[in-house]
N, C-alpha and C positions, 0 to 999 in steps of 0.2 A: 267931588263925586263920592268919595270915602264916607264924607260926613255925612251927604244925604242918605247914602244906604244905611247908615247906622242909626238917623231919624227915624228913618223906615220902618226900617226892622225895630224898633226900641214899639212904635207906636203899632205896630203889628201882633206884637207880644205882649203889650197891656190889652189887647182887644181878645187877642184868644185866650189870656189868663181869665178875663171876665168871662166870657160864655164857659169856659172851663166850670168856675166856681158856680154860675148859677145855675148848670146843668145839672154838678156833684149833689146840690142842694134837693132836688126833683128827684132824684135819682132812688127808685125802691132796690136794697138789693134781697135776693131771693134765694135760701137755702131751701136744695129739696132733698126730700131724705124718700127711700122707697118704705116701704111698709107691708109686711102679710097678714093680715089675718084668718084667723082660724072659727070656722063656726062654734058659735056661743060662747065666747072662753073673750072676756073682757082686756081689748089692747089700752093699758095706762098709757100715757105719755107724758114726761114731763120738762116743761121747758121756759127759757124765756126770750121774751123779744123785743126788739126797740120799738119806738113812734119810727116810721116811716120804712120797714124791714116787714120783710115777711116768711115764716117759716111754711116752706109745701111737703106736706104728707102723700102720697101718691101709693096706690093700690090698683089693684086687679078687682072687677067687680060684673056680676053675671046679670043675665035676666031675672027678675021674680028674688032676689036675695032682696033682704032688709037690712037694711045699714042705720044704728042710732048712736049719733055725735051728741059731745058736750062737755062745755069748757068749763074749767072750775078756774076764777082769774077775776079780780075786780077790774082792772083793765086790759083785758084779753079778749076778745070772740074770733070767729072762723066765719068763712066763706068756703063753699062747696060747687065745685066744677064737676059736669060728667062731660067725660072726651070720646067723644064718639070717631076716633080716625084723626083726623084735621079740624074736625068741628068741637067745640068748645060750649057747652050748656050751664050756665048760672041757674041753679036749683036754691041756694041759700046763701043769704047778704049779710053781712056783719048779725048776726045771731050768735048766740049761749046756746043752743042748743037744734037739733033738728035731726029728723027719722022718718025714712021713704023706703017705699019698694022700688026697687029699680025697674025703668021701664020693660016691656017688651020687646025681647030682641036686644037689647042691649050687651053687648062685650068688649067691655073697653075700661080706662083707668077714672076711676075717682079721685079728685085731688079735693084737698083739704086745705086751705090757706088759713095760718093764723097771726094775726097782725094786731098789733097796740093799739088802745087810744088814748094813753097818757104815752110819757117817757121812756118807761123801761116794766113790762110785764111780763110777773111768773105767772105760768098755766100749767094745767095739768088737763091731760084731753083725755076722753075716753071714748072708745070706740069698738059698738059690739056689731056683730055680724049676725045677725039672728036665722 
């Protein structure tokens, strides 16, 4: 009885140590930092980030403002969310660069994802508020 539970269990813990690791593997993890900007007055940022990590920028952002991003990084670009509440808007896809007026009626948080696509990437972001 001993021995079989110890079968068990021995083949129970090679199986969850597997999905463990090939989870880890998949697994993005996400720092987010908040951020304020200030009309016309240039926010630097500078950072780096691994292949499969991603750093989130997160801000406050109005109706009719103009927001222009751009990454300075050979292996760096950004991706650009507007969060309307619970709803989540993809405005900009792995790009170097991009500048919108925020829709109408909008009052909610602009997030900034910036992510690798080699190994290990310095950036430097910039971002004005016009």
């Amino acid at each position: 009885m001993k021995k079989r539970f110890l079968i068990l269990f021995a083949v129970c813990l090679s199986a969850w140590l597997m999905t463990d690791e090939a989870s880890a593997q998949t697994y993005n993890r996400v720092s987010e930092k908040t951020i304020k900007l200030v009309k016309r007055k240039k926010l630097i940022l500078k950072g780096v980030v691994r292949d499969g990590d991603e750093v989130l920028y997160r801000f406050r952002a109005r109706a009719g403002q103009r927001i222009t991003v751009r990454i300075i990084g050979r292996d760096a670009d950004f991706s650009v969310h507007l969060n309307h509440g619970l709803d989540a808007e993809l405005v900009a896809q792995d790009t170097k660069s991009w500048s919108s007026t925020m829709p109408p009626e909008f009052n909610g948080h602009c997030e900034i994802g910036v992510h690798s696509t080699y190994k290990l990437a310095d950036y430097r972001l910039e971002i004005l508020l016009h």
